[in-house]
C-alpha positions in Angstrom: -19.0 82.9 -55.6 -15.8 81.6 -53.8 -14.4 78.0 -55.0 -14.6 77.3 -50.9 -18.9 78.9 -51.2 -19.1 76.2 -54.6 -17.9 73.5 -52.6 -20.4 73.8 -49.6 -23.3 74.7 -51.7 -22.3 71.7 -53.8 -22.1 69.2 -51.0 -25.0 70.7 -49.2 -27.3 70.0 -52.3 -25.9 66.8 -53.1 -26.7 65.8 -49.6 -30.4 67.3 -49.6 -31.1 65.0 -52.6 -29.7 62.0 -51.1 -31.6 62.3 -47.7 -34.9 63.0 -49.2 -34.7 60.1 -51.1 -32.5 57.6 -48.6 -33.9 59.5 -45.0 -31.7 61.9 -43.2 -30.4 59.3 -40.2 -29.2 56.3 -43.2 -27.4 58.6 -45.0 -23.7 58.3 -43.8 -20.9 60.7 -43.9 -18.9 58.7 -46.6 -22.2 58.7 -49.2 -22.2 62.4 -49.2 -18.8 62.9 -49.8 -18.4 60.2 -52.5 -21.6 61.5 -54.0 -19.9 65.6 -53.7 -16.8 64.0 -54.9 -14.9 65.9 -51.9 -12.4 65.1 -49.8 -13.1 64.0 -46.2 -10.7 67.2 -45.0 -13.0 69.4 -47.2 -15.9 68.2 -46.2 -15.0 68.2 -42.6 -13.8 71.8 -43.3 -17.0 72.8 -43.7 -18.8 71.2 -41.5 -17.6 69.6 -37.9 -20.4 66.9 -37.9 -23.3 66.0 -39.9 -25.9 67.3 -38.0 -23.9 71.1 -38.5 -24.4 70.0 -42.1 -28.1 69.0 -41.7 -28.9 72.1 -39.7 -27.4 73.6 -43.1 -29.1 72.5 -45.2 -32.8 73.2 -43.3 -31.3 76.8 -43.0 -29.4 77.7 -46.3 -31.5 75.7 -48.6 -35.2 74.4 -46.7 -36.1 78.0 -45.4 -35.2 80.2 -48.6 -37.4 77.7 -50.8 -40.2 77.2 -48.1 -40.6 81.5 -48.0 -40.6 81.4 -51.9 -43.0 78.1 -52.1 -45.1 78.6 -49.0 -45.1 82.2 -48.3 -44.4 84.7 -50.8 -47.8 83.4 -52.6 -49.8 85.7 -50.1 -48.3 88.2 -50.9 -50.9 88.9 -53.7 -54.4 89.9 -53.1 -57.3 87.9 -53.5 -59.3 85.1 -51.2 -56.5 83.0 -49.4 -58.4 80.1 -49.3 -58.0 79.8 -52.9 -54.0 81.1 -52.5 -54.0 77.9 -50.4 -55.7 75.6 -52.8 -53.3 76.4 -55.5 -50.6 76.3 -53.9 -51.2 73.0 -52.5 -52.7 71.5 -56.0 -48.8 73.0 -57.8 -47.0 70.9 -54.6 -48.6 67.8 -54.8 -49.4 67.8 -58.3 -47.3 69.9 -60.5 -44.2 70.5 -58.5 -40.9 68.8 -60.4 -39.0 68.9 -57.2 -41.2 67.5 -54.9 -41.5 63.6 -55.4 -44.5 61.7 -54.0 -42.2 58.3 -53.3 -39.9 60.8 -51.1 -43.1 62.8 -49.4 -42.0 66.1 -47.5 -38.5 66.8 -47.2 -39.9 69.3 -43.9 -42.0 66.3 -42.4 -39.2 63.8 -43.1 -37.1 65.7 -41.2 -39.3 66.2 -38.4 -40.2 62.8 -38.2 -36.6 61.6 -37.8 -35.2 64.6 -35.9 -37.7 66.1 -34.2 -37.2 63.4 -31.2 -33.3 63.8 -31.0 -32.2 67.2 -31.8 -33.8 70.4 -30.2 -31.6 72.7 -32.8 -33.6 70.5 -35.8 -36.8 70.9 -33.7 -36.7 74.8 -33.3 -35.9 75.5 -37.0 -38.7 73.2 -38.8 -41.3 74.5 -36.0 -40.2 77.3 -37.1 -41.0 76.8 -40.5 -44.6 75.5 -39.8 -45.1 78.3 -37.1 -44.4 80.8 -40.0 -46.7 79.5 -42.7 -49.5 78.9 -39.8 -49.0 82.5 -39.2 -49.1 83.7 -42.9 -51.9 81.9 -43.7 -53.9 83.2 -40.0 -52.9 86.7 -41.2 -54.6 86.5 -45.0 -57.6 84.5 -43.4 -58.3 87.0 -40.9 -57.2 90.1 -43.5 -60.1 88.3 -46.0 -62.5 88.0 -43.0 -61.8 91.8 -42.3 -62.6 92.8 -46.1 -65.9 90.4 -46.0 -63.5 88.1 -48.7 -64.8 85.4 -46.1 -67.3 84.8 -43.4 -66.8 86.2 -40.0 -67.0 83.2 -37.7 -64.2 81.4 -39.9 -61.4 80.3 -37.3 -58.3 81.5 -39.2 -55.9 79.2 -36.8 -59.0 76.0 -37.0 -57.8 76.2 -40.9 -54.4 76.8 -40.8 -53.9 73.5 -38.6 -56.4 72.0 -40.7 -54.2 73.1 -43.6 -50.7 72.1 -42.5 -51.7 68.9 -41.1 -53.3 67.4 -44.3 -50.8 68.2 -46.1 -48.3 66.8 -43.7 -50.4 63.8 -43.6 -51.4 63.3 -47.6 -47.7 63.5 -48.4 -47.1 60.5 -45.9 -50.0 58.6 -47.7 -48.9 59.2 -51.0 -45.3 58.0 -49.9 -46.6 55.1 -48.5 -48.5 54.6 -51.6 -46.5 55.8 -54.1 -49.6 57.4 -56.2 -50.4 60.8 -56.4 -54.3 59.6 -56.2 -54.4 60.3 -52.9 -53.5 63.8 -53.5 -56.5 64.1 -55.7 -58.9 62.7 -53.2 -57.1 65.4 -50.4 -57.3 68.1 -53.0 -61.1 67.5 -53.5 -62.2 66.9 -49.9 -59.9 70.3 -49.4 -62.1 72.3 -52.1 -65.7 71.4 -50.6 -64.0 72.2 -47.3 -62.9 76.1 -48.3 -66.7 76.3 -50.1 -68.4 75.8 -46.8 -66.0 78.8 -45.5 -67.1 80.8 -48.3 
């Protein structure tokens, strides 16, 4: 890698950690680049303005973690409603990266973006239009192989899905325990039995 691909990789990560902890719209400029230990002139060679830096970051770093995180677990065989439980219990409960005082770095953004920034909008729809879709594909592939009840909405649970976990990130935020995540995690197991 390039000294020039270092630097923006270096300054795009050290700007991902500061806005999921500080919140995408109070992190300045002038934190990231003291944080990076840049210069202004290399920072601004890399990106013209911050939101060219936050689009960045959702594009370069976000996506090719949510495909390995979210998505490439279906990729194995097996009922998908218990691809789905695991892979929610390891993000909420065994995940080192994911902090439950910082919740979602994806809702974050949505929730502070979202409203202002059509570019910011398209890519993390994007992101929740592609899990929806992975996990409508293995529910309705499971249904097909008689993994799982015919009459099981596949998209019911995907939304179902999504939005919880949306949700129980923003209450254990708001909380700062992960006991919330235990009670989501339960409710979410009875839930998938009744689909069985």
């Amino acid at each position: 890698m390039k000294k020039s691909q270092e630097t923006r990789l270096n300054i795009l990560q050290k700007a991902f950690e500061l806005i999921y902890q500080k919140g995408y719209q109070t992190t300045s400029v002038d934190e990231i680049i003291a944080t990076t230990q840049v210069t202004k002139g290399a920072f601004y060679y890399h990106f013209k303005i911050k939101d060219e830096m936050g689009l960045a970051i959702l594009n370069e770093l976000m996506i090719p973690n949510f495909k390995n995180n979210f998505i490439q677990p279906f990729q194995t065989e097996g009922n998908p409603l218990d691809t789905i439980y695991n892979l929610l219990h390891y993000l909420l409960m065994e995940s080192k990266d994911l902090k439950v005082e910082y919740g979602c770095p994806a809702s974050n953004f949505t929730q502070e973006m979202a409203p202002w920034n059509i570019d910011f909008t398209k890519v993390l729809n994007n992101l929740s239009l592609d899990w929806e879709k992975t996990m409508i594909d293995a529910i309705e592939k499971a249904k097909k192989e008689q993994v799982l009840k015919s009459d099981v909405n596949a998209k019911e649970v995907a939304v179902f899905v999504i939005s919880g976990y949306w949700g129980v990130r923003n209450l254990g935020k708001l909380e700062n325990s992960k006991s919330v995540y235990l009670i989501y995690l339960k409710g979410l197991k009875n839930y998938f039995e009744s689909l069985k």
